[in-house]
C-alpha positions as a LaTeX table, in Angstrom:
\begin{tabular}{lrrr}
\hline
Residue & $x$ (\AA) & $y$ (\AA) & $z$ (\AA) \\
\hline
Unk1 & 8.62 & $-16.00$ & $-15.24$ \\
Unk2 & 9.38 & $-13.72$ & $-12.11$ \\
Unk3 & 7.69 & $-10.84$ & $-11.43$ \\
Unk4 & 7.67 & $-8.31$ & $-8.48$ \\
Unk5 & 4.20 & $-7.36$ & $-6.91$ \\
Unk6 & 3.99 & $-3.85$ & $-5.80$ \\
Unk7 & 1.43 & $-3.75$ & $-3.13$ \\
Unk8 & 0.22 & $-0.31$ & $-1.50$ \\
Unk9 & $-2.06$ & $-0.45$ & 1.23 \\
Unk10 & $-4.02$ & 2.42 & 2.84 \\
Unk11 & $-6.40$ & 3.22 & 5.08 \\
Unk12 & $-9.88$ & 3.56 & 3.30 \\
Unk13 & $-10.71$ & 7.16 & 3.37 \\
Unk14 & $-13.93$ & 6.81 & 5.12 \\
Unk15 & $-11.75$ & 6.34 & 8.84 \\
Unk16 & $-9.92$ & 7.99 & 10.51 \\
Unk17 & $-5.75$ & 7.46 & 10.42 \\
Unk18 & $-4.63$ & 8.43 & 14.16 \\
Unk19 & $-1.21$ & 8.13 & 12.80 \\
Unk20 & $-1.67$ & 10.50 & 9.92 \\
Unk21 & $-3.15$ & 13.03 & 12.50 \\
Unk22 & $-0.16$ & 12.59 & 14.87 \\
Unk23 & 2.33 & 13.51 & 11.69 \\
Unk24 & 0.07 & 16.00 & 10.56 \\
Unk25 & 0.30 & 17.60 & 14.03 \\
Unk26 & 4.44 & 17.17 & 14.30 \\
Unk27 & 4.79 & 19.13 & 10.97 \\
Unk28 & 2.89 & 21.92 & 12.26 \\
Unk29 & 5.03 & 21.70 & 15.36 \\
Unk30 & 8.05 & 21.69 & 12.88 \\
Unk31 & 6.79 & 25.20 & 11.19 \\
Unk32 & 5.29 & 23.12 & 7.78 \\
Unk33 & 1.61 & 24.15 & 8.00 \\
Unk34 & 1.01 & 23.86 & 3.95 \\
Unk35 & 0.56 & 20.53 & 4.41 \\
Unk36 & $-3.29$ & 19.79 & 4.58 \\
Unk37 & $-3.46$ & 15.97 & 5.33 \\
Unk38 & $-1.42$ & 13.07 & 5.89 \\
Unk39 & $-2.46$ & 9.48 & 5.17 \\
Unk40 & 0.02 & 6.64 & 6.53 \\
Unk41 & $-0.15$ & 3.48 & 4.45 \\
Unk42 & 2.36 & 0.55 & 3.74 \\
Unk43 & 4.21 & $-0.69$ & 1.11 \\
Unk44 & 4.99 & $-3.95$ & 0.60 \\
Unk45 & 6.93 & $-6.09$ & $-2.42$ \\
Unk46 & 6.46 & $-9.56$ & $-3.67$ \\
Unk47 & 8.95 & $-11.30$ & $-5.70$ \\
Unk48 & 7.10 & $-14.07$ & $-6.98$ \\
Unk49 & 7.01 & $-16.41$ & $-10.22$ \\
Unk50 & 3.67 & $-16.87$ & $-12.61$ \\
Unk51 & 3.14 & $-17.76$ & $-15.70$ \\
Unk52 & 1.90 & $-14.53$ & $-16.83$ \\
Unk53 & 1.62 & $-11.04$ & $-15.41$ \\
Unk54 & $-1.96$ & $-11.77$ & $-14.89$ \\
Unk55 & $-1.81$ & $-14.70$ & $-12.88$ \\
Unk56 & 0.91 & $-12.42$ & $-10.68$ \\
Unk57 & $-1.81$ & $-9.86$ & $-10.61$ \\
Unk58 & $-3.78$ & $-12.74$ & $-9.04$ \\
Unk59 & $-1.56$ & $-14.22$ & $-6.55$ \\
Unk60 & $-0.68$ & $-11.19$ & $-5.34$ \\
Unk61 & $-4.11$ & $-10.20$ & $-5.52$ \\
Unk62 & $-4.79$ & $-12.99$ & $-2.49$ \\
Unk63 & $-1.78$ & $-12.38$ & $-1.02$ \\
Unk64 & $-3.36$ & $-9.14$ & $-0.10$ \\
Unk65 & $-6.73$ & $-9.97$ & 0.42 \\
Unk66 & $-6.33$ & $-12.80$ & 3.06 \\
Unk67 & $-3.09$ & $-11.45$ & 4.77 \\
Unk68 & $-1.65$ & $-8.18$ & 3.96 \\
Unk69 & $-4.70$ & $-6.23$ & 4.16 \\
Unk70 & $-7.55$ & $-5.39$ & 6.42 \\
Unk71 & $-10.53$ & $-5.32$ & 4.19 \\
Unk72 & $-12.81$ & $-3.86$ & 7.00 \\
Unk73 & $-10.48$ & $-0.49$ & 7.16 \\
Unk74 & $-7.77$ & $-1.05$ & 4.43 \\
Unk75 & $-7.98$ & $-0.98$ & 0.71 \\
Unk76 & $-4.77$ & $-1.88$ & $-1.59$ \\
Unk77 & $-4.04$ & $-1.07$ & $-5.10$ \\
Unk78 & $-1.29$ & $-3.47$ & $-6.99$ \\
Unk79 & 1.33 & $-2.75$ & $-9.32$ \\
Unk80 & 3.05 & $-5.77$ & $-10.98$ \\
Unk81 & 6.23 & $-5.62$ & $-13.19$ \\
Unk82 & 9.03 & $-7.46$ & $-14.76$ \\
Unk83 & 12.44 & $-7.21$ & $-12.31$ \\
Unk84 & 15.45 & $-5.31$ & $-13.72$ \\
Unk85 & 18.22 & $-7.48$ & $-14.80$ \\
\hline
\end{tabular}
């Protein structure tokens, strides 16, 4: 079956995100000082075939863990689902 792996990776909230400061600091430039915090992550999509959604969960599971994330200052959360015809 195919699948598509819905990967989001952030920065684990413990460190600091240099980039999420800088953005933080160009909204205020921009006038938009609501906004408290800013936390850059990415976002990245598998399409991938398994038998079942949870061996997608795992192969997407190391997918993440040995390449698309830094487990020393990233965490990632996964979302798997069927495509759309």
């Amino acid at each position: 079956m195919n699948f598509v792996a819905e990967i989001k990776v952030m920065p684990l909230k413990e460190l600091l995100d240099p980039q999420g400061k800088a953005v933080l600091g160009g909204l205020a430039n921009l006038g938009i000082k609501s906004i408290t915090d800013v936390r850059i992550g990415k976002h990245i999509q598998l399409n991938l075939e398994a038998a079942s959604i949870e061996e997608a969960r795992i192969i997407a599971g190391e997918a993440a863990k040995k390449l698309l994330a830094n487990p020393v200052m990233e965490e990632f959360t996964i979302l798997i689902s069927e495509p759309a015809n």
